[in-house]
C-alpha positions in Angstrom: 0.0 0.0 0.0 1.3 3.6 -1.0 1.7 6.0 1.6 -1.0 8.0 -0.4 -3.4 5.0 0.2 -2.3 4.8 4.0 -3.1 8.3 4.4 -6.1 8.3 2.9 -7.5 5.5 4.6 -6.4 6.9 7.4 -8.1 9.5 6.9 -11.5 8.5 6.3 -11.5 6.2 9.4 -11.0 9.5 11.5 -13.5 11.2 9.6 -16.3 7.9 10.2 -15.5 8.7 14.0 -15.8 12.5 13.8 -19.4 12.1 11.9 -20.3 9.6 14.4 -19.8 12.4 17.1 -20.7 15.0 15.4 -24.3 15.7 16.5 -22.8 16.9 19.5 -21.1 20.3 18.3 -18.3 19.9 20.4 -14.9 19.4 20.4 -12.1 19.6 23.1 -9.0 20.4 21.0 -6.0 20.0 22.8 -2.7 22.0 22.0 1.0 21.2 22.4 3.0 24.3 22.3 5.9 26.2 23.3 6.5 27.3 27.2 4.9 29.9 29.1 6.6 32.7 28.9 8.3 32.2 25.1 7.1 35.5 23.1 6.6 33.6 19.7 4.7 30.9 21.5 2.3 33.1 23.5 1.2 34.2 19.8 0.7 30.9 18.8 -1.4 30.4 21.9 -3.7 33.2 21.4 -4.7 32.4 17.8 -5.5 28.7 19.0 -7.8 30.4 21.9 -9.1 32.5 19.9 -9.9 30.3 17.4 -10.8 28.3 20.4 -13.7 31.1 21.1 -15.8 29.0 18.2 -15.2 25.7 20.1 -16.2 26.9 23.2 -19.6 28.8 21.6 -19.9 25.3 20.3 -19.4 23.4 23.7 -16.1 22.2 23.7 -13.0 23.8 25.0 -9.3 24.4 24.0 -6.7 23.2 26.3 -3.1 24.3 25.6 -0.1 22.1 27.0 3.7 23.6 26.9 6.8 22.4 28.5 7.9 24.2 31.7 11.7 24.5 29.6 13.2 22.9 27.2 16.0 21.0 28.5 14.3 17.3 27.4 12.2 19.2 24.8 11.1 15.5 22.7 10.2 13.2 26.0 9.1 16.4 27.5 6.6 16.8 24.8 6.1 13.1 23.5 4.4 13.2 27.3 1.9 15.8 26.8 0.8 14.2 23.9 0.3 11.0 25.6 -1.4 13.8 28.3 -3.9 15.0 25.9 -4.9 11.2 24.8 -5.5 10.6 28.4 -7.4 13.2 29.2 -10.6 12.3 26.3 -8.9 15.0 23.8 -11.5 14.7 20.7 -8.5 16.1 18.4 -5.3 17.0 18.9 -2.4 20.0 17.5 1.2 19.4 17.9 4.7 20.4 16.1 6.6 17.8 15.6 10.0 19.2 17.3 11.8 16.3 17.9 10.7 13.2 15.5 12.4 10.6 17.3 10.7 11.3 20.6 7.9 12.4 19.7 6.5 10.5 16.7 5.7 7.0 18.9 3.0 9.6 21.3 2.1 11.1 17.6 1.2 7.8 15.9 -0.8 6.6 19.2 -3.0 10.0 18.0 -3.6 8.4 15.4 -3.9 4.6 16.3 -6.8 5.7 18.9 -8.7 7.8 16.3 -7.8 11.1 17.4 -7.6 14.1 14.4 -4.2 15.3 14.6 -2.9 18.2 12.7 0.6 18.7 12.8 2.1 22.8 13.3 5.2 25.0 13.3 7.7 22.1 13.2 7.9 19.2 10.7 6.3 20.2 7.5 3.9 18.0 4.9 6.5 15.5 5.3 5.6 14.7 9.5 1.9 15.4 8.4 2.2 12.3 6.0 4.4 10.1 7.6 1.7 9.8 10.9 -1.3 10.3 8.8 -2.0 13.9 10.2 -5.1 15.9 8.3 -3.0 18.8 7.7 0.3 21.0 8.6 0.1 24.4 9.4 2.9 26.6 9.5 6.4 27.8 7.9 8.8 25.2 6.5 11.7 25.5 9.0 14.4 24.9 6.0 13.0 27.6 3.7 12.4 30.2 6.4 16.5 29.6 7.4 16.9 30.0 3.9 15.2 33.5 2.8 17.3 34.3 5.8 20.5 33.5 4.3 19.6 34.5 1.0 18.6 38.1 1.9 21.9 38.6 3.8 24.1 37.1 1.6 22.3 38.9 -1.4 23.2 42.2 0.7 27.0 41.1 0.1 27.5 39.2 3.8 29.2 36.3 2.4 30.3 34.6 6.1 27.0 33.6 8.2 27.1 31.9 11.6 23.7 30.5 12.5 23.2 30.5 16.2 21.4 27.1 17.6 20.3 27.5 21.4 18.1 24.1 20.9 20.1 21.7 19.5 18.8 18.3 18.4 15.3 20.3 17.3 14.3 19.2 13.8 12.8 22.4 13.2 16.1 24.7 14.8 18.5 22.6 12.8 16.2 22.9 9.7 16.2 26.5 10.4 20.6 26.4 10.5 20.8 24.0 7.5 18.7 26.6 5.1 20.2 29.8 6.8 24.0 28.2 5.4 22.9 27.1 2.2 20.7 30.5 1.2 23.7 31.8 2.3 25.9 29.4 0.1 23.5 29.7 -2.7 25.1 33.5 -2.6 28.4 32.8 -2.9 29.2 33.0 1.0 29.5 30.4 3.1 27.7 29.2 6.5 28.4 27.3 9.7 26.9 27.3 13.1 27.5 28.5 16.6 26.1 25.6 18.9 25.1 26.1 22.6 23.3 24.4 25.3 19.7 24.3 25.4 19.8 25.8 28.3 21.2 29.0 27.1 17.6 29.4 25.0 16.4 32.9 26.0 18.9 33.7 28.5 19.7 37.0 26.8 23.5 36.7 29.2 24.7 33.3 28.0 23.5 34.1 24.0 25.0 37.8 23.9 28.6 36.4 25.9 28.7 33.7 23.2 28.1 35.8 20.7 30.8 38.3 21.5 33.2 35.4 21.9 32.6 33.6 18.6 32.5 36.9 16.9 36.0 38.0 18.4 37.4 34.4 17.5 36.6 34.6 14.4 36.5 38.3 12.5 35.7 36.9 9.2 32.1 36.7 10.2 29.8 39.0 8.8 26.4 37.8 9.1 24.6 35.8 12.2 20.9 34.2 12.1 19.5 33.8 15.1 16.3 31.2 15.6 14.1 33.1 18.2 13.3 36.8 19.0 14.8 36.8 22.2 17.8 35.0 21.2 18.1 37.9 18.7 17.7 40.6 21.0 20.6 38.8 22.7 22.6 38.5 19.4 22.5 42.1 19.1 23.4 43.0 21.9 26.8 40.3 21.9 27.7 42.1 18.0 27.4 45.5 20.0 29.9 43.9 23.0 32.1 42.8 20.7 32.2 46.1 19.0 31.0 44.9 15.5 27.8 47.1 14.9 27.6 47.7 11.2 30.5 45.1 10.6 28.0 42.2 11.9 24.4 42.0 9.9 21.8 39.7 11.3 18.5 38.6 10.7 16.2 36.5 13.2 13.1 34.4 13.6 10.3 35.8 14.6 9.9 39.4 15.8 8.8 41.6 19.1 8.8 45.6 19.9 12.2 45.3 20.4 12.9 43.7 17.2 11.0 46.1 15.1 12.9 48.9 16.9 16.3 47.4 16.0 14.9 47.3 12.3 14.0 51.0 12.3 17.4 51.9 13.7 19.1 49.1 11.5 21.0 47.6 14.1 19.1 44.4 12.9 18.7 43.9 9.2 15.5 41.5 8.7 13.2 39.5 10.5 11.4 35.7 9.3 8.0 36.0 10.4 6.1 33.0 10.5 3.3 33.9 11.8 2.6 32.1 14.7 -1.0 33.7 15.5 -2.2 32.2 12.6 -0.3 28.7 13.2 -2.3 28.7 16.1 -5.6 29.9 14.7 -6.4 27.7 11.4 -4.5 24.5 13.3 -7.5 24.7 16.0 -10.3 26.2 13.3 -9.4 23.3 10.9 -9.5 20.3 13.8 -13.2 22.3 15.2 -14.5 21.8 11.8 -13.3 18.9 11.4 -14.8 17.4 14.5 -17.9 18.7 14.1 -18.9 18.7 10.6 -16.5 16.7 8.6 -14.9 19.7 6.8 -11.6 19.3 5.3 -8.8 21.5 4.1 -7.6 19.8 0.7 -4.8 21.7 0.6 -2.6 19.8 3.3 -0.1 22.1 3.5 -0.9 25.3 4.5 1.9 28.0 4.8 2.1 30.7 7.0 5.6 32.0 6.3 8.1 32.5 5.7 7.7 36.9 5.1 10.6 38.9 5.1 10.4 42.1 7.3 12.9 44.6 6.7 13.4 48.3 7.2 10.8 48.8 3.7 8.0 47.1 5.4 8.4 47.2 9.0 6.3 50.6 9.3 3.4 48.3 8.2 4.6 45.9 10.5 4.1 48.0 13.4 0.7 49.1 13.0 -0.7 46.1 12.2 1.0 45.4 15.8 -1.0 48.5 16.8 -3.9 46.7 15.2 -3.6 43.5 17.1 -3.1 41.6 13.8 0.7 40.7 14.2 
């Protein structure tokens, strides 16, 4: 049987157990996200509740699961998938961060029943190998890339990507475009690796930063995958007295971000839009669940945009807005 076939099959039995539910307009969509207090992720976690405020006109609820840190990010998250299962989730949304962890609790989704669509991490490529409906979100490789390219189309030709998560599928996807856009330019990449536990601790990323910068003065560009990690970035090119020498672009964006970007102390940001990761992953599994809607288009992108200092006025006031 092809893996078209699987899928599809798959796919039809979850829809026979949705319609056989259906009737009861509603579903308790449970969410795997990021931690806490994460900027991007508490974006992601608004569009799914407010997405959520359907569900809940409907009867059902959204429940959103994160990790308290990510020091043992796949277990860590392989277990509140196996969480959600447990606690009578009618369909489930998860990124598929680390797929060796994490795709044993995914697949168990699947074998009970449960809709699953995968977002943010893992492409169409996770979505069909454990029969998901759907993956919402950026594709990490290509967002790394538009990275790489833009810099290295602005005539940085050295790029250090700067991984706080190592062993993520999506961060090292993120990396592994960022060299080869900037590769593609006539450049060449390579990455600065730290401990996971150095993710958002603006001391630990801007000290490496300076360091690896100082060690080695060929380096022109950096890419870092995270806003706060960014913020750091900057601050460790300023340390290391490199502002203007140093160009760097980062994942995702906040006030601070956009501030850089009007001061160009940051070049460009990859926006993947994690509102709306958030929104059509819950919208599509409520639907779903309750009247047997699908999305035929399985993957649907989000990102990657570019924002630079010719958009970023825009930017801002659909931050203003509540839209970004």
């Amino acid at each position: 049987m092809t893996m078209k076939s699987r899928i599809s099959r798959g796919l039809l039995a979850t829809a026979a157990i949705a319609f056989s539910a259906s009737t009861a307009f509603a579903a308790d969509i449970f969410v795997i996200g990021g931690k806490p207090d994460d900027p991007f992720w508490s974006r992601v976690k608004k569009g799914a509740e407010d997405a959520g405020v359907v569900a809940q006109a409907q009867g059902g609820s959204v429940t959103w699961l994160g990790p308290q840190n990510y020091d043992n990010l796949g277990p860590d998250a392989a277990e509140l998938i196996r969480q959600a299962i447990d606690q009578g989730a009618d369909a489930i949304v998860g990124p598929d961060w680390v797929p060796e962890a994490m795709d044993p609790a995914f697949q168990a989704v699947v074998d009970a029943g449960i809709p699953l669509v995968i977002y943010n991490a893992g492409g169409l490529d996770a979505a069909d190998r454990l029969g998901a409906l759907n993956y919402v979100g950026a594709v990490d490789y290509k967002s790394g890339y538009a990275a790489g390219e833009y810099l290295g189309n602005a005539g940085h030709k050295n790029g250090a990507c700067v991984n706080t998560l190592p062993g993520a599928a999506n961060i090292e996807a993120f990396c592994s475009g960022f060299n080869a856009g900037v590769e593609a330019t006539g450049g060449k990449g390579s990455v600065l690796q730290l401990p996971a536990t150095s993710f958002g601790d603006a001391t630990a990323v801007a000290q490496a930063v300076r360091a690896h910068l100082l060690q080695n003065p060929d380096i022109d560009a950096l890419f870092a995958i995270g806003d706060a990690d960014t913020n750091a970035a900057v601050s460790g090119i300023q340390q290391a007295g490199k502002t203007g020498q140093v160009h760097i672009c980062g994942m995702n964006f906040n006030d601070s971000i956009l501030a850089n970007i009007q001061a160009s102390t940051q070049d460009c940001a990859i926006d993947q839009q994690g509102y709306q990761q958030g929104f059509f992953a819950v919208s599509i599994l409520n639907n779903f669940v309750n009247y047997g809607v699908t999305i035929p288009t399985r993957e649907i992108l989000t990102g990657p945009g570019v924002i630079d200092a010719s958009n970023v006025e825009l930017v801002i006031e659909g931050v203003k807005a509540g839209a970004r």
